[in-house]
HTML snippet that shows the backbone in 3Dmol.js (N, CA, C, O; Angstrom):
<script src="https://3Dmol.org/build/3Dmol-min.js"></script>
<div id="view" style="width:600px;height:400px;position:relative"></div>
<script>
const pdb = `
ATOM      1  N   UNK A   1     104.272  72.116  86.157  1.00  0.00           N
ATOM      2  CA  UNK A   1     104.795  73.458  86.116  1.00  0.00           C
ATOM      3  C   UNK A   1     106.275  73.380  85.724  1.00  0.00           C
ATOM      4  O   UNK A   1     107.126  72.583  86.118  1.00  0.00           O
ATOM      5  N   UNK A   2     106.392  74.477  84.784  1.00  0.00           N
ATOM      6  CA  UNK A   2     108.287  74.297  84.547  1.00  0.00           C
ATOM      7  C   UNK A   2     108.710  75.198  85.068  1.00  0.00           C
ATOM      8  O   UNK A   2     108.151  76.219  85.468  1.00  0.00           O
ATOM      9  N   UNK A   3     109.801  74.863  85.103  1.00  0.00           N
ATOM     10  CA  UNK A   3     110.663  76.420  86.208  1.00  0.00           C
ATOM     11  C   UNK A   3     110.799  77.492  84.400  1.00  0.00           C
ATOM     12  O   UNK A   3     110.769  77.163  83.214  1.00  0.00           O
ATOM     13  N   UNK A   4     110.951  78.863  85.179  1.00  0.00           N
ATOM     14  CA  UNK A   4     110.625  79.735  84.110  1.00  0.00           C
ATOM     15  C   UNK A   4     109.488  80.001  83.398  1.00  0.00           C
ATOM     16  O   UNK A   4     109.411  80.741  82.417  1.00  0.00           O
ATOM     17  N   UNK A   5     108.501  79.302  83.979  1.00  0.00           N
ATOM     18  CA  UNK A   5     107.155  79.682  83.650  1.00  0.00           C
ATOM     19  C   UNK A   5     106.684  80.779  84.104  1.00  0.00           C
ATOM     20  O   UNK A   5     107.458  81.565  84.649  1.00  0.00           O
ATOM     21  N   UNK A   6     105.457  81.049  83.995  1.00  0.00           N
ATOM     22  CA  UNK A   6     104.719  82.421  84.387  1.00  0.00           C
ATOM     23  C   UNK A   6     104.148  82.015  85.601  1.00  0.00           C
ATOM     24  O   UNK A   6     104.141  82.703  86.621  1.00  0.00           O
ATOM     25  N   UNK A   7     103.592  80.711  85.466  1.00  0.00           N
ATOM     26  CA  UNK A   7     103.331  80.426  86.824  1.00  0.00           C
ATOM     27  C   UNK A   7     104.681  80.169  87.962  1.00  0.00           C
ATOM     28  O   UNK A   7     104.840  80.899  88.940  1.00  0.00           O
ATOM     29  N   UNK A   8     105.486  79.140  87.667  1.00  0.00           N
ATOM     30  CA  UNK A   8     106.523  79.177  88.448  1.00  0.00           C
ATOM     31  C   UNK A   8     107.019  80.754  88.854  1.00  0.00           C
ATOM     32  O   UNK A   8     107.394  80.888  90.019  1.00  0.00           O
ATOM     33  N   UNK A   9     107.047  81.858  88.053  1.00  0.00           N
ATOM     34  CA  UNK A   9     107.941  83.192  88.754  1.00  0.00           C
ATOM     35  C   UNK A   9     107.051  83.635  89.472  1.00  0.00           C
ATOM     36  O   UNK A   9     107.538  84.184  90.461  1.00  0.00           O
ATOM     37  N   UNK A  10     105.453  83.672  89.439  1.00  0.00           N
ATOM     38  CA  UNK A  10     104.415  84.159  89.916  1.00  0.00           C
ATOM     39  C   UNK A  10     104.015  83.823  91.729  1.00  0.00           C
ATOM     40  O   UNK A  10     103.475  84.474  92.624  1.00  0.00           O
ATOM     41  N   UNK A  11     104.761  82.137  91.586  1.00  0.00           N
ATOM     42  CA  UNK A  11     104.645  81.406  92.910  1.00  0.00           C
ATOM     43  C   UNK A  11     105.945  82.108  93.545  1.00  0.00           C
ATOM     44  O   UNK A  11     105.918  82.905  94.483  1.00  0.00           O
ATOM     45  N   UNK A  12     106.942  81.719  92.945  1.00  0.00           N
ATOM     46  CA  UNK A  12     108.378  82.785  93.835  1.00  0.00           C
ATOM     47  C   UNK A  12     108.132  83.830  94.024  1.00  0.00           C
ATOM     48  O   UNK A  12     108.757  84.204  95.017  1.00  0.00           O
ATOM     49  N   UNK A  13     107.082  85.167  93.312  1.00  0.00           N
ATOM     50  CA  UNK A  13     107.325  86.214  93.949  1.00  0.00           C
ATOM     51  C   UNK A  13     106.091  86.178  95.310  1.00  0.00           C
ATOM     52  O   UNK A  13     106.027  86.811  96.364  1.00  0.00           O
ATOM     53  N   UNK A  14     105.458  85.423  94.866  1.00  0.00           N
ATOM     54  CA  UNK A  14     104.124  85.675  96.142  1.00  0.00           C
ATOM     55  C   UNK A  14     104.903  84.762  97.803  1.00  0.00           C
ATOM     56  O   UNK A  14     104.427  84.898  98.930  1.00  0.00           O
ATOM     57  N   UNK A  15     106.282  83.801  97.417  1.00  0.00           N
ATOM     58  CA  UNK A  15     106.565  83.199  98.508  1.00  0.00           C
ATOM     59  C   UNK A  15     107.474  84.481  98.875  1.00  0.00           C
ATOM     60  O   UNK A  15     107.507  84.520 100.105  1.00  0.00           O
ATOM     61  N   UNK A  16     108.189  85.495  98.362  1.00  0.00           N
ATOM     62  CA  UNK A  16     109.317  86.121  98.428  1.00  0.00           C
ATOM     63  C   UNK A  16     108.225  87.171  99.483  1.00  0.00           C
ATOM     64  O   UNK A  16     108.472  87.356 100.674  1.00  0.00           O
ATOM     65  N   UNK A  17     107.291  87.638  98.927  1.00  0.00           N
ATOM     66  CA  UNK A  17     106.021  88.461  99.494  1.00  0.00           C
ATOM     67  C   UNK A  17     105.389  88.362 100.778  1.00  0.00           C
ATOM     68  O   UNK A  17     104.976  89.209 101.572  1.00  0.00           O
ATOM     69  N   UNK A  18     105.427  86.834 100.776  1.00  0.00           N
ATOM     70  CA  UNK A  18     104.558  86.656 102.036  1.00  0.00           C
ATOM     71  C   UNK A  18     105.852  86.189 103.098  1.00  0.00           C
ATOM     72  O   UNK A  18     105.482  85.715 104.172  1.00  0.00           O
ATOM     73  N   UNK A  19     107.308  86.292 102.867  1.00  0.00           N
ATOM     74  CA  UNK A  19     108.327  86.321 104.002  1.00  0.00           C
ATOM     75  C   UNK A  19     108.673  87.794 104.339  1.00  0.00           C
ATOM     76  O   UNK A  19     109.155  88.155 105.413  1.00  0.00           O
ATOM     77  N   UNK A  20     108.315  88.753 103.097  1.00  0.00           N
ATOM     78  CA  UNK A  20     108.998  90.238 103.498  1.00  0.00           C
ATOM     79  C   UNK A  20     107.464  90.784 104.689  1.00  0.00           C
ATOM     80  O   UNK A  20     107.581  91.624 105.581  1.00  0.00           O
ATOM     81  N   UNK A  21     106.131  90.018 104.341  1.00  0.00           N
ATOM     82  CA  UNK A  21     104.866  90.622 104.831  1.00  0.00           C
ATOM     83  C   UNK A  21     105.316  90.185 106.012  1.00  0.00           C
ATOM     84  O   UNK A  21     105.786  91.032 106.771  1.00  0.00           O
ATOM     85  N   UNK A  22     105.282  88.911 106.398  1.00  0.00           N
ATOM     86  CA  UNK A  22     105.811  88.547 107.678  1.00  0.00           C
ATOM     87  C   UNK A  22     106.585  88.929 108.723  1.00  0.00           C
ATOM     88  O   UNK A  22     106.312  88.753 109.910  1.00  0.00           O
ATOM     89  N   UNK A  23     107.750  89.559 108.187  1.00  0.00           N
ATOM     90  CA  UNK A  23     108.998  90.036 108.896  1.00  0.00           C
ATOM     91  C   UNK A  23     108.672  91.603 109.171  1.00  0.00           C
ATOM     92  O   UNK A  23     109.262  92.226 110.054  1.00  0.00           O
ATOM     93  N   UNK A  24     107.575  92.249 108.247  1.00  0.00           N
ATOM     94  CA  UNK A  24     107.270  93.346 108.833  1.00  0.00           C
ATOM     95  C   UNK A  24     106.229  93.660 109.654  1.00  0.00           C
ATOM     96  O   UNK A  24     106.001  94.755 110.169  1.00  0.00           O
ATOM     97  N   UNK A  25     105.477  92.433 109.772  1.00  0.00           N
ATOM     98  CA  UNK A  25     104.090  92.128 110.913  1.00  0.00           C
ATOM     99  C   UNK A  25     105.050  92.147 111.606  1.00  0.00           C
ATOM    100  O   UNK A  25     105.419  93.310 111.770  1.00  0.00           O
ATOM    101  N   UNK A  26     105.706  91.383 112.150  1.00  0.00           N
ATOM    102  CA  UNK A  26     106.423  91.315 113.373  1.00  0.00           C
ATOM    103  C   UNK A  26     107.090  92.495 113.897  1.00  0.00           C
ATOM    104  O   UNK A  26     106.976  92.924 115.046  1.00  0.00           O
ATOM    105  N   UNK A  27     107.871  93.037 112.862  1.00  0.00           N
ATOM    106  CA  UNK A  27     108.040  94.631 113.437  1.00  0.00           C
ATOM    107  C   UNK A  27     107.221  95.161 114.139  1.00  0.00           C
ATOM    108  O   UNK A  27     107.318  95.308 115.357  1.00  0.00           O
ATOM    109  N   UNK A  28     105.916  95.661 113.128  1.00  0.00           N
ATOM    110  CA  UNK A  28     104.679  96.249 113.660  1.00  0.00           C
ATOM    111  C   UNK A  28     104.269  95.984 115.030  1.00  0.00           C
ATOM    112  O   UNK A  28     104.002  96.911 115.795  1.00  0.00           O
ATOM    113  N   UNK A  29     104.197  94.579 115.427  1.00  0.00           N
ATOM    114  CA  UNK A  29     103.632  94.164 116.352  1.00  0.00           C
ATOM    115  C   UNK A  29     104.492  94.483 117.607  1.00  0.00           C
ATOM    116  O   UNK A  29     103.981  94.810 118.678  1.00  0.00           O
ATOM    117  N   UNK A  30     105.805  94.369 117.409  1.00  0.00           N
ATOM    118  CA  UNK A  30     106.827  94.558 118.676  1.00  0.00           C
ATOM    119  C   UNK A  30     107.041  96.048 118.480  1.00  0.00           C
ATOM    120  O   UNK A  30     107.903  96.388 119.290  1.00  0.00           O
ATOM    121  N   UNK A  31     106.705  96.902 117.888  1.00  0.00           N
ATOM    122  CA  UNK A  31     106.739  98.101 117.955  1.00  0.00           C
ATOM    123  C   UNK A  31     105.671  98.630 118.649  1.00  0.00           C
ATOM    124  O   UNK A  31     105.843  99.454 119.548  1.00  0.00           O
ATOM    125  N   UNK A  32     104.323  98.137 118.234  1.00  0.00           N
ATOM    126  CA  UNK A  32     103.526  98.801 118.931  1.00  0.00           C
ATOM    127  C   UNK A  32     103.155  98.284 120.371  1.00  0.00           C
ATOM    128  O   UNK A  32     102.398  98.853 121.157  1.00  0.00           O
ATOM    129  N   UNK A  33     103.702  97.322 120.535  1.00  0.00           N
ATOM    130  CA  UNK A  33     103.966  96.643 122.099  1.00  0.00           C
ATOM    131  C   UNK A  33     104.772  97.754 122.528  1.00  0.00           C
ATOM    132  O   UNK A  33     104.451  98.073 123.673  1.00  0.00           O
ATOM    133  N   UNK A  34     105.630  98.419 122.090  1.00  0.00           N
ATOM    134  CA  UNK A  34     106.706  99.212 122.918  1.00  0.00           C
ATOM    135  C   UNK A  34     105.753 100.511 122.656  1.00  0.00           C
ATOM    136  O   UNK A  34     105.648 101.028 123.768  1.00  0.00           O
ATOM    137  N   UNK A  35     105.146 101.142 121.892  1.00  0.00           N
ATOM    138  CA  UNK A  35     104.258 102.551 122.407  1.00  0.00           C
ATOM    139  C   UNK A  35     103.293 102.383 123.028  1.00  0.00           C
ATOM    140  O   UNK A  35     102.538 103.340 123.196  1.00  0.00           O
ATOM    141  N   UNK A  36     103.033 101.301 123.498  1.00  0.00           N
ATOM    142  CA  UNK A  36     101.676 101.448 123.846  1.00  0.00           C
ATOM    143  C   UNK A  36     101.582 102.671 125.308  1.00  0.00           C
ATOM    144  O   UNK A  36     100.827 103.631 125.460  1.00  0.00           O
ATOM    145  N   UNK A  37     102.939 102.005 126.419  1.00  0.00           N
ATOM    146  CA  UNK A  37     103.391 102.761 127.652  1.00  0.00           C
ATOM    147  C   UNK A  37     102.812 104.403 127.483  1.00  0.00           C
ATOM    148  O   UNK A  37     102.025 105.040 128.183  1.00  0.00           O
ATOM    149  N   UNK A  38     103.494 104.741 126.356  1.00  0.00           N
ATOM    150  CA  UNK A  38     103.310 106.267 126.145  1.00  0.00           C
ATOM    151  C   UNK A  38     101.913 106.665 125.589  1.00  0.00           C
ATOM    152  O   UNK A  38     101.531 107.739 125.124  1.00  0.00           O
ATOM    153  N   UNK A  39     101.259 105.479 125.774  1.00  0.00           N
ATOM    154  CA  UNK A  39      99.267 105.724 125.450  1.00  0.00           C
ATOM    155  C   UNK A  39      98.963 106.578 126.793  1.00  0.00           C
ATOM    156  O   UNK A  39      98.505 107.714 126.912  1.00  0.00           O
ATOM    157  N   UNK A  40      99.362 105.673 127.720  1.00  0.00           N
ATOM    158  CA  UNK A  40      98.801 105.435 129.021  1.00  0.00           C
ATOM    159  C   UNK A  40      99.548 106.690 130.120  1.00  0.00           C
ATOM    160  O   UNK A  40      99.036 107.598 130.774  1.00  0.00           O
ATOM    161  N   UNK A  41     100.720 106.315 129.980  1.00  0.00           N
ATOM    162  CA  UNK A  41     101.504 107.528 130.902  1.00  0.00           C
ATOM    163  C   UNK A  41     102.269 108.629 130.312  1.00  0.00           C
ATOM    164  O   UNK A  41     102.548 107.911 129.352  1.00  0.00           O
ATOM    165  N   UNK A  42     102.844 109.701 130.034  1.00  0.00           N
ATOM    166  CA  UNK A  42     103.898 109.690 129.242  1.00  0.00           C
ATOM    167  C   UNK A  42     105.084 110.538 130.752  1.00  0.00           C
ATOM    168  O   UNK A  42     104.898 111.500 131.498  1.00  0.00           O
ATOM    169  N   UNK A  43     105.812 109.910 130.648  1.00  0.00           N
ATOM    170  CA  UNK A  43     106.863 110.086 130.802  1.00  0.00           C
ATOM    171  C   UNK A  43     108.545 109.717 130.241  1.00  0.00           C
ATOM    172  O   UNK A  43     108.618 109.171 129.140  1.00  0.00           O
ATOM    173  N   UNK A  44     109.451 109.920 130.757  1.00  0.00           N
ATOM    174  CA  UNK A  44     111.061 109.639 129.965  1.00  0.00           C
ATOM    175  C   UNK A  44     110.780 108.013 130.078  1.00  0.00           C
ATOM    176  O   UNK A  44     110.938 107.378 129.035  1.00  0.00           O
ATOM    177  N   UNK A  45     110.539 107.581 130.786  1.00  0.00           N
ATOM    178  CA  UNK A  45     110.751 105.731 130.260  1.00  0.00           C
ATOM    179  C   UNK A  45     109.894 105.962 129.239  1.00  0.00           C
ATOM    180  O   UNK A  45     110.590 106.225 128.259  1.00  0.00           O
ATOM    181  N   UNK A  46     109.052 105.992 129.031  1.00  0.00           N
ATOM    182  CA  UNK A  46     107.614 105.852 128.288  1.00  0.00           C
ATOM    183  C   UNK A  46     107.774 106.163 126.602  1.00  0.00           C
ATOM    184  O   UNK A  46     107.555 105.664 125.498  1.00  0.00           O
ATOM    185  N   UNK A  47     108.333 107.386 127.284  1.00  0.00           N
ATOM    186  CA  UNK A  47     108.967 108.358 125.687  1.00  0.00           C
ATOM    187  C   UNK A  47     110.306 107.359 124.933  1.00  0.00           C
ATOM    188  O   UNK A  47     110.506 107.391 123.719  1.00  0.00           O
ATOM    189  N   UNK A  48     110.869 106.780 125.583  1.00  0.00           N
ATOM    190  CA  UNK A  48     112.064 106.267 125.314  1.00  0.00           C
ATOM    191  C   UNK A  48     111.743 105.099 124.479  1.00  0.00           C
ATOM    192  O   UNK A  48     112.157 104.971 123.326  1.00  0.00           O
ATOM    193  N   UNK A  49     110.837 104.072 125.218  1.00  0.00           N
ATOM    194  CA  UNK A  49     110.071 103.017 124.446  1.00  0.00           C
ATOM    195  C   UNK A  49     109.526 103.237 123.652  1.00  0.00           C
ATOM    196  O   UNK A  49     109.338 102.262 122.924  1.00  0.00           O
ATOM    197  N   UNK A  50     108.934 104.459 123.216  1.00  0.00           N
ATOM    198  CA  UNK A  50     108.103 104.904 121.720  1.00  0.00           C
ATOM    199  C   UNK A  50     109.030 105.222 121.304  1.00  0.00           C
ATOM    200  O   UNK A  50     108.914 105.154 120.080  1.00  0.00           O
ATOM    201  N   UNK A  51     110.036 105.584 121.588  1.00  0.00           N
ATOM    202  CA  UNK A  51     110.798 105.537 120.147  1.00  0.00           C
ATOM    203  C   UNK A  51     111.509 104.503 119.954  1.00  0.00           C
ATOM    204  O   UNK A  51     112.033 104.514 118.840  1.00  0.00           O
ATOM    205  N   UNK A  52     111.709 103.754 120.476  1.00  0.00           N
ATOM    206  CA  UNK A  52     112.405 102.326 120.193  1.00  0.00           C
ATOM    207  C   UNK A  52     111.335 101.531 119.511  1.00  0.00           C
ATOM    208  O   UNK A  52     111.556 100.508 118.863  1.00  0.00           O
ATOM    209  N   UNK A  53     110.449 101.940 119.656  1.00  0.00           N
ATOM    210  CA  UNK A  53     108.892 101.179 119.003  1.00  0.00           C
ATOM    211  C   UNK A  53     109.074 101.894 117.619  1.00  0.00           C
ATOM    212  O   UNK A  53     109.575 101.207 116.728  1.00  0.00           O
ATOM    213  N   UNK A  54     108.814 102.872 117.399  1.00  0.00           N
ATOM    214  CA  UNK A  54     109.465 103.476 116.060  1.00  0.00           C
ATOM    215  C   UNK A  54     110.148 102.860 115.444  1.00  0.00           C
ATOM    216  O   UNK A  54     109.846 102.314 114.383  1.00  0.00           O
ATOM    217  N   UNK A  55     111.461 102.823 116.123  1.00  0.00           N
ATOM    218  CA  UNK A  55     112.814 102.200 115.567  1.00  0.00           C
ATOM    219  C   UNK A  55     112.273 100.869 115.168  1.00  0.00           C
ATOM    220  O   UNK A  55     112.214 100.492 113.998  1.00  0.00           O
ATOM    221  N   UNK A  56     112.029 100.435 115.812  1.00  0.00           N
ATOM    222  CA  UNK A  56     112.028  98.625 115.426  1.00  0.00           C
ATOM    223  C   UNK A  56     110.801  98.678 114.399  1.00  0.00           C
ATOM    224  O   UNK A  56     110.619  97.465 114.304  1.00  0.00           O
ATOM    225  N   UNK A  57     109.792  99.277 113.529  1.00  0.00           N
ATOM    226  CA  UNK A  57     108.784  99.727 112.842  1.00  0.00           C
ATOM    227  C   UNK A  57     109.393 100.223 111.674  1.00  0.00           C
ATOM    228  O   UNK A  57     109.015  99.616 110.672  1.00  0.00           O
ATOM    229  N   UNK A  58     110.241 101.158 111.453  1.00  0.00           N
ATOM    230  CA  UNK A  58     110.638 101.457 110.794  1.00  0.00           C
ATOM    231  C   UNK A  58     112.173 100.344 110.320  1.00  0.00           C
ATOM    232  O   UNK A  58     112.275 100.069 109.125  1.00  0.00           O
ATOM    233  N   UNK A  59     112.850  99.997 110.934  1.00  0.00           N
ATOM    234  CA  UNK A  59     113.663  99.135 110.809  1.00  0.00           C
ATOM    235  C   UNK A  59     113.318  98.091 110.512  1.00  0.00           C
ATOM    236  O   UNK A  59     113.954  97.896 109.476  1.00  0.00           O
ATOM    237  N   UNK A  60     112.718  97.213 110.695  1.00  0.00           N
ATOM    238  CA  UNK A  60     111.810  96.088 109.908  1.00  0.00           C
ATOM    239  C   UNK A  60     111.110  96.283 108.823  1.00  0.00           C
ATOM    240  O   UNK A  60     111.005  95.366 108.008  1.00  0.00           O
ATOM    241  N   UNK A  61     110.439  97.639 108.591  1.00  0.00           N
ATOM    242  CA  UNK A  61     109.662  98.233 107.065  1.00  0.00           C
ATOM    243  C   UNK A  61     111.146  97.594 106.077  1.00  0.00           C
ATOM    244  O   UNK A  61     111.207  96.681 105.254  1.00  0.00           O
ATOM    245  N   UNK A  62     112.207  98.539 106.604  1.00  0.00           N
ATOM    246  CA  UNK A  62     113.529  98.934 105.632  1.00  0.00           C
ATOM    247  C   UNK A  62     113.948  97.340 105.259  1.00  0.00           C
ATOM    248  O   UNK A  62     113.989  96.847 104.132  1.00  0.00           O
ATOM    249  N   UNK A  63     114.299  96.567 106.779  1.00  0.00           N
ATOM    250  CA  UNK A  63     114.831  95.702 106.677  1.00  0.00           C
ATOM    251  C   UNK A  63     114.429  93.800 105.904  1.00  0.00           C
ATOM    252  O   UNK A  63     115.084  92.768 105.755  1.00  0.00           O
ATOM    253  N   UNK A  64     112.713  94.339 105.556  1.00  0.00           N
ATOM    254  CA  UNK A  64     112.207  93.332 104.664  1.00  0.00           C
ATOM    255  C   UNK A  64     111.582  93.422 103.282  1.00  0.00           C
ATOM    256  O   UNK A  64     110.960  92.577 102.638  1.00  0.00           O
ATOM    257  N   UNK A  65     112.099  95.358 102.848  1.00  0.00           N
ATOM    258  CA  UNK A  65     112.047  95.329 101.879  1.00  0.00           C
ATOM    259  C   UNK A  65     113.673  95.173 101.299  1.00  0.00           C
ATOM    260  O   UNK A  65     113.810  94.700 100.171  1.00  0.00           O
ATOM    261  N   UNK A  66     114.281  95.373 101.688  1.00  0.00           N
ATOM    262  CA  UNK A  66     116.500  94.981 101.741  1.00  0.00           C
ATOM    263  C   UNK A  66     115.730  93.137 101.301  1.00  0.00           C
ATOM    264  O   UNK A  66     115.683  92.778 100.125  1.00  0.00           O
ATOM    265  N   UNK A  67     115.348  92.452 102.157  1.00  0.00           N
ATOM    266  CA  UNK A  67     115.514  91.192 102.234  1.00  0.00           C
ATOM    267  C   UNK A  67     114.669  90.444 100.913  1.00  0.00           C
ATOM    268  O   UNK A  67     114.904  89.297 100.535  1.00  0.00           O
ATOM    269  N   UNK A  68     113.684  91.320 100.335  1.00  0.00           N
ATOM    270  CA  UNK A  68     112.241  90.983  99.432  1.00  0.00           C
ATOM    271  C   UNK A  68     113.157  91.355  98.364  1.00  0.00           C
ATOM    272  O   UNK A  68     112.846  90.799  97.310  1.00  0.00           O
ATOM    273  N   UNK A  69     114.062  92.020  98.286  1.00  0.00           N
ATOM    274  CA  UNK A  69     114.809  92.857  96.654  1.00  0.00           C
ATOM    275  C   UNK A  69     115.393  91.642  96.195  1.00  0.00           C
ATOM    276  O   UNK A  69     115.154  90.873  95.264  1.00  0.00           O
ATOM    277  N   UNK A  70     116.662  91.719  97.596  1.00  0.00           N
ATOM    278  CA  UNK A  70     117.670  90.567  97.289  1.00  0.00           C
ATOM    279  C   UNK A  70     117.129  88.768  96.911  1.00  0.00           C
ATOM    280  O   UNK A  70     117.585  87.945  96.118  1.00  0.00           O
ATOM    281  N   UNK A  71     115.977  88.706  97.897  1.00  0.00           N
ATOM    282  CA  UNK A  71     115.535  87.384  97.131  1.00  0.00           C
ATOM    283  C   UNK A  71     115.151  87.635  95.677  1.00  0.00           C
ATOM    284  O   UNK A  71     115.634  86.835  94.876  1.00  0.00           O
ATOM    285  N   UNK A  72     114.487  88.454  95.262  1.00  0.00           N
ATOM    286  CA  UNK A  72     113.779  88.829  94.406  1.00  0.00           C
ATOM    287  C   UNK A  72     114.827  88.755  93.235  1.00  0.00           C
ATOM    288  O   UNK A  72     114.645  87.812  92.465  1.00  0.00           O
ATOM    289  N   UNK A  73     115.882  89.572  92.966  1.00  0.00           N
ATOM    290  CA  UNK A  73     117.399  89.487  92.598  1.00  0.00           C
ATOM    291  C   UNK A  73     118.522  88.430  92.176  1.00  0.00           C
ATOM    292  O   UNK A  73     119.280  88.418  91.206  1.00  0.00           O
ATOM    293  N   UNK A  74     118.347  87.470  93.341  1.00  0.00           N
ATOM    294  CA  UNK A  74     119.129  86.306  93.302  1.00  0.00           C
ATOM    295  C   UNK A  74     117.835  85.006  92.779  1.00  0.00           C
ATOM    296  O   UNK A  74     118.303  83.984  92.276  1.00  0.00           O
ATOM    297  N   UNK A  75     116.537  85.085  92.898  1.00  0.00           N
ATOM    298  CA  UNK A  75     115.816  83.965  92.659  1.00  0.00           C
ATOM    299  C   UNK A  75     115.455  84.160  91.154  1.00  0.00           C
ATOM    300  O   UNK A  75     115.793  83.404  90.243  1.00  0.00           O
ATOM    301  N   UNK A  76     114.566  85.524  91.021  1.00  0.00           N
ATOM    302  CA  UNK A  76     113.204  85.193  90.669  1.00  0.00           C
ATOM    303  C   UNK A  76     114.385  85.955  89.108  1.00  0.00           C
ATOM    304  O   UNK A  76     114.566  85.175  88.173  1.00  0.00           O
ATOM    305  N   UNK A  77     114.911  87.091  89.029  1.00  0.00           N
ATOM    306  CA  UNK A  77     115.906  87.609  88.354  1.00  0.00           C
ATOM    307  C   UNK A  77     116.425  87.112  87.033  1.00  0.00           C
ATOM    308  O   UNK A  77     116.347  87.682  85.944  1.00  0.00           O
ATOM    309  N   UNK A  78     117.039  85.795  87.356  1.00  0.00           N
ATOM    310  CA  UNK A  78     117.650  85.048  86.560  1.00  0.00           C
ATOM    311  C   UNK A  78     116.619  84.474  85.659  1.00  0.00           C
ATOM    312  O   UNK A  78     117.044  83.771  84.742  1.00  0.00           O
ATOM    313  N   UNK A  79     115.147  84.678  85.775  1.00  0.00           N
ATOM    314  CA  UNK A  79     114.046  83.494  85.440  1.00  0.00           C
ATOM    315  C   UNK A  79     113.761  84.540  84.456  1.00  0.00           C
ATOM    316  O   UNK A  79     113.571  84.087  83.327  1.00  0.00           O
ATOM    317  N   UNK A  80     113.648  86.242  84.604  1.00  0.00           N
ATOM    318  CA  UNK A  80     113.281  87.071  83.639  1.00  0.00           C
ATOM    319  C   UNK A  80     113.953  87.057  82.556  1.00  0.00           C
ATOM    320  O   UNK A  80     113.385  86.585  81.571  1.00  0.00           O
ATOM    321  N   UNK A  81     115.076  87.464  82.437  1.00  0.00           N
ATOM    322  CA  UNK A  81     116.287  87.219  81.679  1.00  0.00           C
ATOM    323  C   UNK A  81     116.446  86.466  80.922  1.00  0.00           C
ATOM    324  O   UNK A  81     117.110  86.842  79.956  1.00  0.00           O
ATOM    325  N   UNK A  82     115.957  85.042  80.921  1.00  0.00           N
ATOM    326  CA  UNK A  82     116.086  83.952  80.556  1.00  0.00           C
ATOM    327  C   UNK A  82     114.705  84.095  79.332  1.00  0.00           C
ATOM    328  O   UNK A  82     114.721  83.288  78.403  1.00  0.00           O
ATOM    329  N   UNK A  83     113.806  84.911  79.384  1.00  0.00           N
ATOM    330  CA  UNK A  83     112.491  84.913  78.362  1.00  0.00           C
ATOM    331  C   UNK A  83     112.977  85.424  76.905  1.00  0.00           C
ATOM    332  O   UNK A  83     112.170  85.508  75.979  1.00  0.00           O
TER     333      UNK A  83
END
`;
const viewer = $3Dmol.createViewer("view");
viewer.addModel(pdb, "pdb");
viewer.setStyle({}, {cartoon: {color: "spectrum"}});
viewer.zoomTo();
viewer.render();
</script>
């Protein structure tokens, strides 16, 4: 494989892919650990943790597509350009 190939940019974007998929499983998962409370009971603690479950859901969406651009940008970028 040569760097600047179709295969080489093809492997960088699927590694760039499967770190932004990752970082937003994990959101997901610690988010919905924090609503679950407000399944079961709802009250002000309860309510408070769903939205911090939100937050961290939505903040991880934002924060691994920010992270998927910039790799994407600084790696894979320079390889288009170059055709």
């Amino acid at each position: 494989m040569e760097l600047g190939s179709a295969e080489h940019k093809q492997l960088l974007t699927k590694s760039i892919l499967k770190v932004a998929v990752k970082t937003a499983t994990m959101g997901f998962v610690i988010g919905f650990i924090l609503m679950i409370p407000m399944f079961l009971r709802e009250n002000a603690f309860s309510s408070g943790l769903f939205y911090a479950g939100i937050a961290i859901v939505i903040g991880s969406l934002s924060y691994s597509a920010y992270i998927a651009y910039q790799k994407y940008q600084r790696i894979v970028k320079p390889f288009v350009i170059n055709d």
